[in-house]
Predicted model as a PDB file, atoms N, CA, C, CB and O in Angstrom, pLDDT in the B-factor column:
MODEL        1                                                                  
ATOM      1  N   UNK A   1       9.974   2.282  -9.739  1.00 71.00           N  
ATOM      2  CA  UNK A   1       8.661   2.833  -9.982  1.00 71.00           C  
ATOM      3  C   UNK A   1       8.482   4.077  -9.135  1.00 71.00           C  
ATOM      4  CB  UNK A   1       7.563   1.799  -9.682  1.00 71.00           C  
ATOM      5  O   UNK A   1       9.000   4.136  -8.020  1.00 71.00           O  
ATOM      6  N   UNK A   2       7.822   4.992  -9.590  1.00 82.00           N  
ATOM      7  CA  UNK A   2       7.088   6.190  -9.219  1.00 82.00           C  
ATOM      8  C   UNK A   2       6.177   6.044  -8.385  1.00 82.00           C  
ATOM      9  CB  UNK A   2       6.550   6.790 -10.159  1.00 82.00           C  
ATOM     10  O   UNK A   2       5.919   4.846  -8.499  1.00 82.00           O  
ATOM     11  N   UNK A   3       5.373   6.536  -7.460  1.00 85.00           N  
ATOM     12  CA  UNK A   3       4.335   6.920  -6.576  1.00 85.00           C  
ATOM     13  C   UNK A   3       3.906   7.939  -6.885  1.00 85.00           C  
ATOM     14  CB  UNK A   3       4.572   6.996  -5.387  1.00 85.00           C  
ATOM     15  O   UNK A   3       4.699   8.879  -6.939  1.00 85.00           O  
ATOM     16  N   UNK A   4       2.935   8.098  -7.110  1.00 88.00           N  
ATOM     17  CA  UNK A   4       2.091   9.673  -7.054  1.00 88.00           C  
ATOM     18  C   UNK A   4       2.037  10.076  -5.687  1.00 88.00           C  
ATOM     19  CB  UNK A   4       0.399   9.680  -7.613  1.00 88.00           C  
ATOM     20  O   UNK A   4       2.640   9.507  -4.777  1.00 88.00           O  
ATOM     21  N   UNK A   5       1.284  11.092  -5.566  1.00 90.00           N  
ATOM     22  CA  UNK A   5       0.849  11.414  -4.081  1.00 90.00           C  
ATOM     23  C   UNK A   5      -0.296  11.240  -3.432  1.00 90.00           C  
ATOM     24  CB  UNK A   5       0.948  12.517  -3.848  1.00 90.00           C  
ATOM     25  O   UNK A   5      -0.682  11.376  -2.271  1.00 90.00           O  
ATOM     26  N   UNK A   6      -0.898  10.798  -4.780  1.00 93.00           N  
ATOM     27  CA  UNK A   6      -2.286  10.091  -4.031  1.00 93.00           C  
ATOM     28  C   UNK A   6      -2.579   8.856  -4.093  1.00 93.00           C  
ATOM     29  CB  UNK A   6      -3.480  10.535  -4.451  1.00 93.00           C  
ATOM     30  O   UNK A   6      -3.631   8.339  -3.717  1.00 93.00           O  
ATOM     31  N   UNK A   7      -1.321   8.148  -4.742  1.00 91.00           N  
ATOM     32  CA  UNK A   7      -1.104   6.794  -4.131  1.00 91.00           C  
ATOM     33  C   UNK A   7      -0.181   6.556  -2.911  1.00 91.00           C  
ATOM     34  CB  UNK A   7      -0.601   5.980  -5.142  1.00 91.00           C  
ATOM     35  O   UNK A   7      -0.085   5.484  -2.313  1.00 91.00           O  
ATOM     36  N   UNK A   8       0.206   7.217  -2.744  1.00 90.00           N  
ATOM     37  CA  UNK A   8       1.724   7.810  -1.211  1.00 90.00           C  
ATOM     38  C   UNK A   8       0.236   7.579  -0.033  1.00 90.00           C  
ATOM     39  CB  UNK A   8       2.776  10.642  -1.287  1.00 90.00           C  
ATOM     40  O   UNK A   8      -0.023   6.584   0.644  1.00 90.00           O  
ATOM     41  N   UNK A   9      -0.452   8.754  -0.124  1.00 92.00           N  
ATOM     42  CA  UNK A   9      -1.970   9.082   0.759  1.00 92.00           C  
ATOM     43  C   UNK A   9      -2.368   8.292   0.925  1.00 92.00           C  
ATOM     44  CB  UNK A   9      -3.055   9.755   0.397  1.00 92.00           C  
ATOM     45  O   UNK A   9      -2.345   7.959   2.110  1.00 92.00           O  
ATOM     46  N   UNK A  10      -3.094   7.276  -0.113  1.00 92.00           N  
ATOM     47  CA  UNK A  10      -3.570   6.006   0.105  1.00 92.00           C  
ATOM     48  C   UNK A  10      -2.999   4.834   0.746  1.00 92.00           C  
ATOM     49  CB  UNK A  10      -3.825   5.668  -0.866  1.00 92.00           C  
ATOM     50  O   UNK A  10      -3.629   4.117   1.523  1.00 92.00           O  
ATOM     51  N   UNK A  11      -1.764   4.653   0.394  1.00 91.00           N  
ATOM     52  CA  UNK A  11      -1.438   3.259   1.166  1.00 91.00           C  
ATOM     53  C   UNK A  11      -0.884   4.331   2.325  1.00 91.00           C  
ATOM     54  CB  UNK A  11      -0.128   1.857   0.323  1.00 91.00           C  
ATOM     55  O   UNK A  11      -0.238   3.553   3.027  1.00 91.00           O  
ATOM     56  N   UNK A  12      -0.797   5.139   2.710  1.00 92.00           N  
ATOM     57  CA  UNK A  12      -0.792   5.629   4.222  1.00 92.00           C  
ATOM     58  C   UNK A  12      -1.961   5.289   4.945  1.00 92.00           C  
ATOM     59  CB  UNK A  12      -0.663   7.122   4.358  1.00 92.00           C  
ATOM     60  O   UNK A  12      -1.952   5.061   6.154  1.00 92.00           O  
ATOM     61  N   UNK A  13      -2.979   5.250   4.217  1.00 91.00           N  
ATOM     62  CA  UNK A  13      -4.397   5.340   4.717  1.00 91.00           C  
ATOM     63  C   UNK A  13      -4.508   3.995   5.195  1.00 91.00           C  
ATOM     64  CB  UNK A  13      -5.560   5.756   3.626  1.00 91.00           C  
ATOM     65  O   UNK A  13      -5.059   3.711   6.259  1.00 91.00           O  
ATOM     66  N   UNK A  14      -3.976   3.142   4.394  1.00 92.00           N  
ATOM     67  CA  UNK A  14      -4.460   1.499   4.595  1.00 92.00           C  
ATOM     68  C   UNK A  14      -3.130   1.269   5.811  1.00 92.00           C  
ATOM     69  CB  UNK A  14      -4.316   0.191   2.713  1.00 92.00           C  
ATOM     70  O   UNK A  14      -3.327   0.560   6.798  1.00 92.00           O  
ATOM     71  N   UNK A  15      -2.041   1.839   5.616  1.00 91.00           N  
ATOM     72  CA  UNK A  15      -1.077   1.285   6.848  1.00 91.00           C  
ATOM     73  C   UNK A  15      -1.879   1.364   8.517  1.00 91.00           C  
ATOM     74  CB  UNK A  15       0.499   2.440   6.861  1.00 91.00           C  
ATOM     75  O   UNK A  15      -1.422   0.803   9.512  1.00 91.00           O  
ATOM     76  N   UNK A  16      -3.156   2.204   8.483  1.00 91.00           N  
ATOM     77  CA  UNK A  16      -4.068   1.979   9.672  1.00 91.00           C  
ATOM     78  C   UNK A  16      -4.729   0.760   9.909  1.00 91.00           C  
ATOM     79  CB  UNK A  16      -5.042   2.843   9.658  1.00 91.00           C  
ATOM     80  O   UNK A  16      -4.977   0.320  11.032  1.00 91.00           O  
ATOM     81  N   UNK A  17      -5.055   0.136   8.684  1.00 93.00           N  
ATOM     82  CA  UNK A  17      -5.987  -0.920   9.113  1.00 93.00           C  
ATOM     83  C   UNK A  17      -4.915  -2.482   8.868  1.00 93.00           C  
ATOM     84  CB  UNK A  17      -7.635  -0.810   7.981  1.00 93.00           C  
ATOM     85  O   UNK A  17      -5.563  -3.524   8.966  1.00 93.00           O  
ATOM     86  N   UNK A  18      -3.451  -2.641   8.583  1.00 93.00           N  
ATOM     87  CA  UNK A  18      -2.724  -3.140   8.748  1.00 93.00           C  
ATOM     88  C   UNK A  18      -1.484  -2.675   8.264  1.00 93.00           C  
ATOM     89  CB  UNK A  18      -3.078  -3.999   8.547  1.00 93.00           C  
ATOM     90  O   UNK A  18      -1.570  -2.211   7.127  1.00 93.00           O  
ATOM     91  N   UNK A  19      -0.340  -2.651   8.773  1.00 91.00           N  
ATOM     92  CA  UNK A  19       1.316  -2.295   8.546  1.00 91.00           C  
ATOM     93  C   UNK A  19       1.808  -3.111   7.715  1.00 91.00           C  
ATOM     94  CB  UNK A  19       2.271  -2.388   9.756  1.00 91.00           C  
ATOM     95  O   UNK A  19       2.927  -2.749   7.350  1.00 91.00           O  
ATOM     96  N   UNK A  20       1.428  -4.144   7.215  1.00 92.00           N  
ATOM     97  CA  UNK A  20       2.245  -5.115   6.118  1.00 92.00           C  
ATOM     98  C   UNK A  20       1.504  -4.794   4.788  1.00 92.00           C  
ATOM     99  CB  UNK A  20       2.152  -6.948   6.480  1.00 92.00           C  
ATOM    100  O   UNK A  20       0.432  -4.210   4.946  1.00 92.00           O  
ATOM    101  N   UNK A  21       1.798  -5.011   3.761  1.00 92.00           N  
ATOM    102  CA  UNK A  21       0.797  -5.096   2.545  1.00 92.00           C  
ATOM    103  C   UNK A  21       1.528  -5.965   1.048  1.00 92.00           C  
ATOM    104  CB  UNK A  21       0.376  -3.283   2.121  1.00 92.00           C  
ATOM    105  O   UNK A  21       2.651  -5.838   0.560  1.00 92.00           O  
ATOM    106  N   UNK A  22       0.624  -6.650   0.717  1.00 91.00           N  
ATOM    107  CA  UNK A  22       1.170  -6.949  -0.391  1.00 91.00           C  
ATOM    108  C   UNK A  22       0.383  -6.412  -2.276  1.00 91.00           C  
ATOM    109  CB  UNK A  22       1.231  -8.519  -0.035  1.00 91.00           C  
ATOM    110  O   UNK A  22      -0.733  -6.512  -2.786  1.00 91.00           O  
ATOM    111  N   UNK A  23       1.394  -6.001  -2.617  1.00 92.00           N  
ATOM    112  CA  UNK A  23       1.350  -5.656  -3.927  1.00 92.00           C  
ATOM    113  C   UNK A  23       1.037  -6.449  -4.683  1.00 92.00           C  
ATOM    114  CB  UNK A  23       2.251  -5.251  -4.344  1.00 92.00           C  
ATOM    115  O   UNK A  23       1.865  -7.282  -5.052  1.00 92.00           O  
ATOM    116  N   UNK A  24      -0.493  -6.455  -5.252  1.00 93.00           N  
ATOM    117  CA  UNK A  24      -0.733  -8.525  -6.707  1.00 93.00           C  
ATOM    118  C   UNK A  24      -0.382  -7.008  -8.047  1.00 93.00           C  
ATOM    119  CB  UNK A  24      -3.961 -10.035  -7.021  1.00 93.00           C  
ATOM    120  O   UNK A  24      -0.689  -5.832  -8.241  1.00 93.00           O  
ATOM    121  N   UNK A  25       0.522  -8.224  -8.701  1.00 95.00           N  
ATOM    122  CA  UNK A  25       0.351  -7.437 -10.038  1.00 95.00           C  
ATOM    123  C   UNK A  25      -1.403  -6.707 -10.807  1.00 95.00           C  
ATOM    124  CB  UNK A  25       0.988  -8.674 -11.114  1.00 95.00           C  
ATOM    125  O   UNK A  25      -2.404  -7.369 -11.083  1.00 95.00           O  
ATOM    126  N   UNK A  26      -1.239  -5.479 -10.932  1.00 94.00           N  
ATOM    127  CA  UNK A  26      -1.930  -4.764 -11.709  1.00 94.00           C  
ATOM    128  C   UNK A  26      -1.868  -3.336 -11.148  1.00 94.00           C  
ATOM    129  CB  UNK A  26      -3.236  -5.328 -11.854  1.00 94.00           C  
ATOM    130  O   UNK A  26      -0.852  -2.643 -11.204  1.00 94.00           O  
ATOM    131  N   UNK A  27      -3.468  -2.805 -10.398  1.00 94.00           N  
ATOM    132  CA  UNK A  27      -3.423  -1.319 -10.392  1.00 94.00           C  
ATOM    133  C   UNK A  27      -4.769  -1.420  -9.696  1.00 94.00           C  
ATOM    134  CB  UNK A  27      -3.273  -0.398 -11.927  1.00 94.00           C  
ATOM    135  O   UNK A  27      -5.696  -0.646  -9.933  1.00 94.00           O  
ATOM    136  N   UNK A  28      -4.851  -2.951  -8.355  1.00 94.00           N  
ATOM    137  CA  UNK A  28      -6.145  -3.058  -7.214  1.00 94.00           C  
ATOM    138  C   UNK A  28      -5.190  -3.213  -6.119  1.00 94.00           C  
ATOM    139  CB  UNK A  28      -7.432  -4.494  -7.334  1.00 94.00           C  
ATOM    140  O   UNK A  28      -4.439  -4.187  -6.083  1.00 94.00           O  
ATOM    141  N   UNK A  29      -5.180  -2.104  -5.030  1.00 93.00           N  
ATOM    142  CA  UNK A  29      -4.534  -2.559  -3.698  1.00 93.00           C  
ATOM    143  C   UNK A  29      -5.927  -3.063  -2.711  1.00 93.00           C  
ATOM    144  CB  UNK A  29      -3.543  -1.090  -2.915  1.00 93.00           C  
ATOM    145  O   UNK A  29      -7.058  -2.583  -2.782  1.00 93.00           O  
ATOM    146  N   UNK A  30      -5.506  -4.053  -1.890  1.00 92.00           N  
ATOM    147  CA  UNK A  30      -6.071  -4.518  -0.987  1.00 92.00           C  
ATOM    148  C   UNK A  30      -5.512  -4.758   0.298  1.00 92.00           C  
ATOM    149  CB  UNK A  30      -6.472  -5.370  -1.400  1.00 92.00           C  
ATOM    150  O   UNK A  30      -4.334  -5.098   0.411  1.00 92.00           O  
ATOM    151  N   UNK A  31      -6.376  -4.586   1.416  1.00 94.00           N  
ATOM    152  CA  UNK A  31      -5.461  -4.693   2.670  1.00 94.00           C  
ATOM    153  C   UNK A  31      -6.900  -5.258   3.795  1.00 94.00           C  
ATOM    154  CB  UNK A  31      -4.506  -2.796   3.164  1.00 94.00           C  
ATOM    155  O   UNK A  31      -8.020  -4.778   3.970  1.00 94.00           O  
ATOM    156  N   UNK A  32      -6.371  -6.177   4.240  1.00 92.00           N  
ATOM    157  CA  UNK A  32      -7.245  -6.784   5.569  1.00 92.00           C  
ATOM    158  C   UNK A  32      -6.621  -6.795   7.386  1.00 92.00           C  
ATOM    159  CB  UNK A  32      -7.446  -8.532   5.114  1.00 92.00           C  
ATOM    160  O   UNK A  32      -5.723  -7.542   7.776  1.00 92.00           O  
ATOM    161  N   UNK A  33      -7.268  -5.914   8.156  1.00 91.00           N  
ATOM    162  CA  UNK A  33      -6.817  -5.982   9.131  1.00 91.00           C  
ATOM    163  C   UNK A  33      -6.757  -7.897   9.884  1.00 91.00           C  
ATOM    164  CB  UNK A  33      -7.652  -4.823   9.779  1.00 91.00           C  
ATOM    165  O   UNK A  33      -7.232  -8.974   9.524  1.00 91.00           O  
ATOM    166  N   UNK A  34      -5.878  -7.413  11.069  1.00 89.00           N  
ATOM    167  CA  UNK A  34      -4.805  -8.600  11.515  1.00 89.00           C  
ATOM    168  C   UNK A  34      -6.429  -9.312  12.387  1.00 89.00           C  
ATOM    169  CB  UNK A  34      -2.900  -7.923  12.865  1.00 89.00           C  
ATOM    170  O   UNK A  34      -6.323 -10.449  12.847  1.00 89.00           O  
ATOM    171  N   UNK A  35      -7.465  -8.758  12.505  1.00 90.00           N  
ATOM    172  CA  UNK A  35      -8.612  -9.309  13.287  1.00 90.00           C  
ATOM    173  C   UNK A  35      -9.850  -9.490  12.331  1.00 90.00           C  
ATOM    174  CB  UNK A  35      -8.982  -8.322  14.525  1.00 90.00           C  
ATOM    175  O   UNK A  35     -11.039  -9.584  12.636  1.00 90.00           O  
ATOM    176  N   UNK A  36      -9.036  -9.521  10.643  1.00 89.00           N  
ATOM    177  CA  UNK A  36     -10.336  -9.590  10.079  1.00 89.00           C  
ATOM    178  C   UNK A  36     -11.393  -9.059   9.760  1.00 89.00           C  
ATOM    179  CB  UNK A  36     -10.690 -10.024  10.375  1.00 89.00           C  
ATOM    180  O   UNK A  36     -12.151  -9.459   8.876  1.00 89.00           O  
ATOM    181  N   UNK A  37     -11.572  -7.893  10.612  1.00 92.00           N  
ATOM    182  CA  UNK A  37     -12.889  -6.954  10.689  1.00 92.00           C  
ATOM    183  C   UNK A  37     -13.280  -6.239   9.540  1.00 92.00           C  
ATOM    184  CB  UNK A  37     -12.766  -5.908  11.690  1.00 92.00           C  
ATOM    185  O   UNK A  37     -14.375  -6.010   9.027  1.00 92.00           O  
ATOM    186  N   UNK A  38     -11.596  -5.808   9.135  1.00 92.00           N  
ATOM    187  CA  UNK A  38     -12.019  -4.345   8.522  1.00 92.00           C  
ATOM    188  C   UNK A  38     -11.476  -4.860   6.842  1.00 92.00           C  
ATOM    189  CB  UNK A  38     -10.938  -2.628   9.418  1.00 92.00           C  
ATOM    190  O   UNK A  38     -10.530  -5.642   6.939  1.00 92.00           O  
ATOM    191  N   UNK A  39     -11.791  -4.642   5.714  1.00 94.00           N  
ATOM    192  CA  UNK A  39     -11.149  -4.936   4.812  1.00 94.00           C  
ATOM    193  C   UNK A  39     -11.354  -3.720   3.671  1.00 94.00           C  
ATOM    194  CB  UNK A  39     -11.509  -6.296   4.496  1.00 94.00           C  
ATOM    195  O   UNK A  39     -12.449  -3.159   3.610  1.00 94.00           O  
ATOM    196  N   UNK A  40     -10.205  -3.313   2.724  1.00 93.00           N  
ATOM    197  CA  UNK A  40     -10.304  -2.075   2.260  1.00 93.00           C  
ATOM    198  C   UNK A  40      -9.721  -2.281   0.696  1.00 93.00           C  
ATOM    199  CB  UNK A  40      -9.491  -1.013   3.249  1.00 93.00           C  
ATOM    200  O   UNK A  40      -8.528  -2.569   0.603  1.00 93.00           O  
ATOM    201  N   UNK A  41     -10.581  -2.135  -0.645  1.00 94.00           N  
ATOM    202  CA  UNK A  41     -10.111  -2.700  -1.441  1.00 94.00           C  
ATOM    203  C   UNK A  41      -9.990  -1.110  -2.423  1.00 94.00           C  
ATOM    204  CB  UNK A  41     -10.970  -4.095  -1.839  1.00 94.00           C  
ATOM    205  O   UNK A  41     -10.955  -0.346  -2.445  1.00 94.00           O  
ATOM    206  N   UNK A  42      -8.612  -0.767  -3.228  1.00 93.00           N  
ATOM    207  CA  UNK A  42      -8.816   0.741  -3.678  1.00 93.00           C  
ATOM    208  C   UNK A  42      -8.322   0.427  -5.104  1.00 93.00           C  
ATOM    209  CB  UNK A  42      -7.863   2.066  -2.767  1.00 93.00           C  
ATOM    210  O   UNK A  42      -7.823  -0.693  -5.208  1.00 93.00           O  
ATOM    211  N   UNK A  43      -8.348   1.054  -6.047  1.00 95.00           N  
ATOM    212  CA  UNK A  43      -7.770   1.072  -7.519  1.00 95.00           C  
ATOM    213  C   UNK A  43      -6.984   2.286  -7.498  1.00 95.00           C  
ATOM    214  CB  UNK A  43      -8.909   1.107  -8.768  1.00 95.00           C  
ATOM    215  O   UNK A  43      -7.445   3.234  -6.861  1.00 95.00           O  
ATOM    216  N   UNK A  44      -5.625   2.444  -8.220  1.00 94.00           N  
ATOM    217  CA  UNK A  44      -4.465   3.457  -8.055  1.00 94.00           C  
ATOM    218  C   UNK A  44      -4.513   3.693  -9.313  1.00 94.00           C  
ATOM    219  CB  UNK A  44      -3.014   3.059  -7.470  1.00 94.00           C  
ATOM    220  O   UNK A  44      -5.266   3.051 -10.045  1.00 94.00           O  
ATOM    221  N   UNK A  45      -3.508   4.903  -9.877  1.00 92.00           N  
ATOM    222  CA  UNK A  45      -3.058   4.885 -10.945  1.00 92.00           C  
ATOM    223  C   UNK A  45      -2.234   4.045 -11.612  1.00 92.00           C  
ATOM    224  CB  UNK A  45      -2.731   5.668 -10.980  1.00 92.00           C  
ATOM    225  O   UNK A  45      -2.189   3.765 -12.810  1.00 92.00           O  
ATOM    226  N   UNK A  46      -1.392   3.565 -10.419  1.00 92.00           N  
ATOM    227  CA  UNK A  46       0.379   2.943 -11.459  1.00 92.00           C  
ATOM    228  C   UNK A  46      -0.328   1.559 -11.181  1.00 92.00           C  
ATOM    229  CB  UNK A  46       2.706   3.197 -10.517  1.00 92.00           C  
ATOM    230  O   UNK A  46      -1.153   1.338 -10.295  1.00 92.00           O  
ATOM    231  N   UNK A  47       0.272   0.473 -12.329  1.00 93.00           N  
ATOM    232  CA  UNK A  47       0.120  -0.175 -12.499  1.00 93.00           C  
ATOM    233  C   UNK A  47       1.622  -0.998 -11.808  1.00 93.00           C  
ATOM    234  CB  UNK A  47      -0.435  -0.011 -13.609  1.00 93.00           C  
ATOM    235  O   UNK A  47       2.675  -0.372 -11.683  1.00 93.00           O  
ATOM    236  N   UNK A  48       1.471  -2.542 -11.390  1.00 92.00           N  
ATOM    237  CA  UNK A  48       2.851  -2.769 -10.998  1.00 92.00           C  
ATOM    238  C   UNK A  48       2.936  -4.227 -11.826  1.00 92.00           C  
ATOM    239  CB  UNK A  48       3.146  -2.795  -9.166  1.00 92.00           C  
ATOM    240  O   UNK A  48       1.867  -4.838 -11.855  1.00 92.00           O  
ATOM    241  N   UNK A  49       3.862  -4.743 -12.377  1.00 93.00           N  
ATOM    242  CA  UNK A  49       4.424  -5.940 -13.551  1.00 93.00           C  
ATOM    243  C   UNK A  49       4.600  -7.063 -12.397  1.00 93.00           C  
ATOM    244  CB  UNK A  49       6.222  -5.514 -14.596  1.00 93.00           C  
ATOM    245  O   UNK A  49       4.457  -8.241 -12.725  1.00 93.00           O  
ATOM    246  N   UNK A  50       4.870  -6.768 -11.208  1.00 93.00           N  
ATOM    247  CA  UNK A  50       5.104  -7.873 -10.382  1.00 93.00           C  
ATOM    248  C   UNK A  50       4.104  -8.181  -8.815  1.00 93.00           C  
ATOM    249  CB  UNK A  50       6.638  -7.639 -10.075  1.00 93.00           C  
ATOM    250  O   UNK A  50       3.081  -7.501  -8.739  1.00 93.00           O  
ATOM    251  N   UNK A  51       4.331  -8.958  -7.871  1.00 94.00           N  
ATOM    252  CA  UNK A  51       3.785  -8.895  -6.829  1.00 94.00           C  
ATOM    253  C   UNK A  51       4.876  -8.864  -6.125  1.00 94.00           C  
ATOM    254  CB  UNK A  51       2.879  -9.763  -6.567  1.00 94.00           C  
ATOM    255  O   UNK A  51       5.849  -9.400  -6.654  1.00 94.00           O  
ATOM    256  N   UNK A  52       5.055  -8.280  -4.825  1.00 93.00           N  
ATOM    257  CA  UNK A  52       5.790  -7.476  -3.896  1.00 93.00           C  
ATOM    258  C   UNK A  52       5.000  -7.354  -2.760  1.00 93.00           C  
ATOM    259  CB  UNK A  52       6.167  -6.172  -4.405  1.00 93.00           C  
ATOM    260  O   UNK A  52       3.774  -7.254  -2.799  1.00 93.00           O  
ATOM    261  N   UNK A  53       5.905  -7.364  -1.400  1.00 93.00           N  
ATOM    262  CA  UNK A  53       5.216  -7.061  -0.248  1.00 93.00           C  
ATOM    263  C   UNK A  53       6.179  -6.335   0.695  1.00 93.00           C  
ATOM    264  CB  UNK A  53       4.624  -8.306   0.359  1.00 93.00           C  
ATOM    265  O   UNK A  53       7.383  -6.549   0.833  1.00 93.00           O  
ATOM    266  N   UNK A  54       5.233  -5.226   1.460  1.00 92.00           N  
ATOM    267  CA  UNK A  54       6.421  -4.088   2.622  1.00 92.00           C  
ATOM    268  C   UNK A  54       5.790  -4.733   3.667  1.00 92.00           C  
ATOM    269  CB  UNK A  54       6.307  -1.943   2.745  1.00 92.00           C  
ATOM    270  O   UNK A  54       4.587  -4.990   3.696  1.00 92.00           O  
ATOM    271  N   UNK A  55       6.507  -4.965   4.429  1.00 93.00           N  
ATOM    272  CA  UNK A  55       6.726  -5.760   5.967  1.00 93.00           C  
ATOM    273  C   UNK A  55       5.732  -4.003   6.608  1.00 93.00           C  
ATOM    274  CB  UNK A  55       9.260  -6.188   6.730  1.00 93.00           C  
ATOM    275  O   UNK A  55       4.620  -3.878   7.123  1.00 93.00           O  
ATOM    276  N   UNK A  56       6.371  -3.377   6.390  1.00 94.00           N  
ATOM    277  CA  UNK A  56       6.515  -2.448   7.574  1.00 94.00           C  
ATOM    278  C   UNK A  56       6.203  -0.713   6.635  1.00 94.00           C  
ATOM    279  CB  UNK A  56       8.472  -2.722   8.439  1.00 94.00           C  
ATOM    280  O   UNK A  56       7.022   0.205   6.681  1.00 94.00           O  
ATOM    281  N   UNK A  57       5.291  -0.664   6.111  1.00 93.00           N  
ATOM    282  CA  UNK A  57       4.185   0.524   5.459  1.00 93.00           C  
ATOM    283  C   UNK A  57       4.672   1.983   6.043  1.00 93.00           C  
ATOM    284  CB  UNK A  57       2.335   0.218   6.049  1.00 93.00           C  
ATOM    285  O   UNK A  57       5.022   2.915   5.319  1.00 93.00           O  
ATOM    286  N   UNK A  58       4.634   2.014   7.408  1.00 93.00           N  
ATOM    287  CA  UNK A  58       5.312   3.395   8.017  1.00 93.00           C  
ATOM    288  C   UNK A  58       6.744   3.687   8.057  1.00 93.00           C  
ATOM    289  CB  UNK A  58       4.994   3.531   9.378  1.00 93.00           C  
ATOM    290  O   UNK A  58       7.244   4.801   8.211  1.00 93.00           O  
ATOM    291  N   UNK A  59       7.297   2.681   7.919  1.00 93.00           N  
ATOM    292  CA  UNK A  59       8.697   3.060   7.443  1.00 93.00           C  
ATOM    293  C   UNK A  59       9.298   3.020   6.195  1.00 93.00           C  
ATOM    294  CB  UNK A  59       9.454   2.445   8.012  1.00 93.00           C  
ATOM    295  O   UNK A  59      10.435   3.393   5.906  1.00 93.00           O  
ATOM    296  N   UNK A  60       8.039   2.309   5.132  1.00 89.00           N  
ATOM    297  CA  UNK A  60       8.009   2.908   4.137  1.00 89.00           C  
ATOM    298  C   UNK A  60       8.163   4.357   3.484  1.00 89.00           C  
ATOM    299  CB  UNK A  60       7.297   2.565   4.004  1.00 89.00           C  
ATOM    300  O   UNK A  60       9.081   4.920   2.888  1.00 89.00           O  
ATOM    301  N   UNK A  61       6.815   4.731   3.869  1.00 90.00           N  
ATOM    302  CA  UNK A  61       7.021   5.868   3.254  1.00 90.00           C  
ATOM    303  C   UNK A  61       7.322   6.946   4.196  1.00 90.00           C  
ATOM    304  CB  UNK A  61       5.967   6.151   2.466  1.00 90.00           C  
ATOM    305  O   UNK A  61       7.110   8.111   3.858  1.00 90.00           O  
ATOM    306  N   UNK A  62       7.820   6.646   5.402  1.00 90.00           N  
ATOM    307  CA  UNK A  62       9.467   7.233   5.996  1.00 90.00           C  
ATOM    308  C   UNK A  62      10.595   7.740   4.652  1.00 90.00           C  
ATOM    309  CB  UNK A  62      10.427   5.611   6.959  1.00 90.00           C  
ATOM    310  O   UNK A  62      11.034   8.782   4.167  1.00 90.00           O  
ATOM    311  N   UNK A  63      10.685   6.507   4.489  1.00 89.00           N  
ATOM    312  CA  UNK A  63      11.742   6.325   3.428  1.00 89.00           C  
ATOM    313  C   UNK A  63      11.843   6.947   2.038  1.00 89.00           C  
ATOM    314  CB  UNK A  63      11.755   5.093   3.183  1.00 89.00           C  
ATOM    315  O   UNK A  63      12.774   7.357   1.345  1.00 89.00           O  
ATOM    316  N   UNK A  64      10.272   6.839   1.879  1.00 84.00           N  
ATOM    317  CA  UNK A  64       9.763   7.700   0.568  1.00 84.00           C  
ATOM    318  C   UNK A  64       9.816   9.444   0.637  1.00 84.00           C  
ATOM    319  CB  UNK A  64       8.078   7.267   0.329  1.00 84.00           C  
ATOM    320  O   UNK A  64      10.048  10.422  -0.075  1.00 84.00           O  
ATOM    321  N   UNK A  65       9.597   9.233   1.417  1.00 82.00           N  
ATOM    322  CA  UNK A  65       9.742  11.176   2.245  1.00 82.00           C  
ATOM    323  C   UNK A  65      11.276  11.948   2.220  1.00 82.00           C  
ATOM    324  CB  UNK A  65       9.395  11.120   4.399  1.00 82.00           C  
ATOM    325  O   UNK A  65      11.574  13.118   2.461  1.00 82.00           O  
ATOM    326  N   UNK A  66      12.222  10.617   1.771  1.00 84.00           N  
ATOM    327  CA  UNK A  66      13.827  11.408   2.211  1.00 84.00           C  
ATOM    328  C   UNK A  66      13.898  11.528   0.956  1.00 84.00           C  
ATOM    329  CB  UNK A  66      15.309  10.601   3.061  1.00 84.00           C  
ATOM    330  O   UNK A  66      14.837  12.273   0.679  1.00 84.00           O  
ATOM    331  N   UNK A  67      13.155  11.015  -0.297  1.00 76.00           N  
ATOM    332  CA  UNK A  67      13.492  11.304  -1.757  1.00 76.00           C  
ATOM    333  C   UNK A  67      12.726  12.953  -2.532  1.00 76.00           C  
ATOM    334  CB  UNK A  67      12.826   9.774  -2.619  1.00 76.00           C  
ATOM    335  O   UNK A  67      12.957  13.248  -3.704  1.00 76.00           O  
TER     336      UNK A  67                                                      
ENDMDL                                                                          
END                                                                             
């Protein structure tokens, strides 16, 4: 799958309020910090067929950056 760049931006944005994230099938990311406080719910363009999770968000798109 593809990333746009303003889905790249966005889950950069959420790797602040926690570094892990998991992907539920569709095209709603959600992310809850590790104390509960903060919770951040966004709608993207791409849609995803499966659920998936990155341990580690900043070395994500580390990784996304060498492509």
């Amino acid at each position: 799958m593809k990333f746009s760049k303003e889905t790249i931006s966005i889950i950069k944005s959420m790797s602040g309020v926690n570094t892990g994230m998991v992907f539920p099938v569709g095209n709603m990311l959600q992310v809850e910090s590790e104390a509960k406080d903060i919770f951040v719910k966004c709608k993207i363009s791409e849609t995803f067929d499966m659920e998936f999770g990155i341990y580690d968000i900043p070395s994500f798109i580390n990784a996304l950056s060498l492509y």
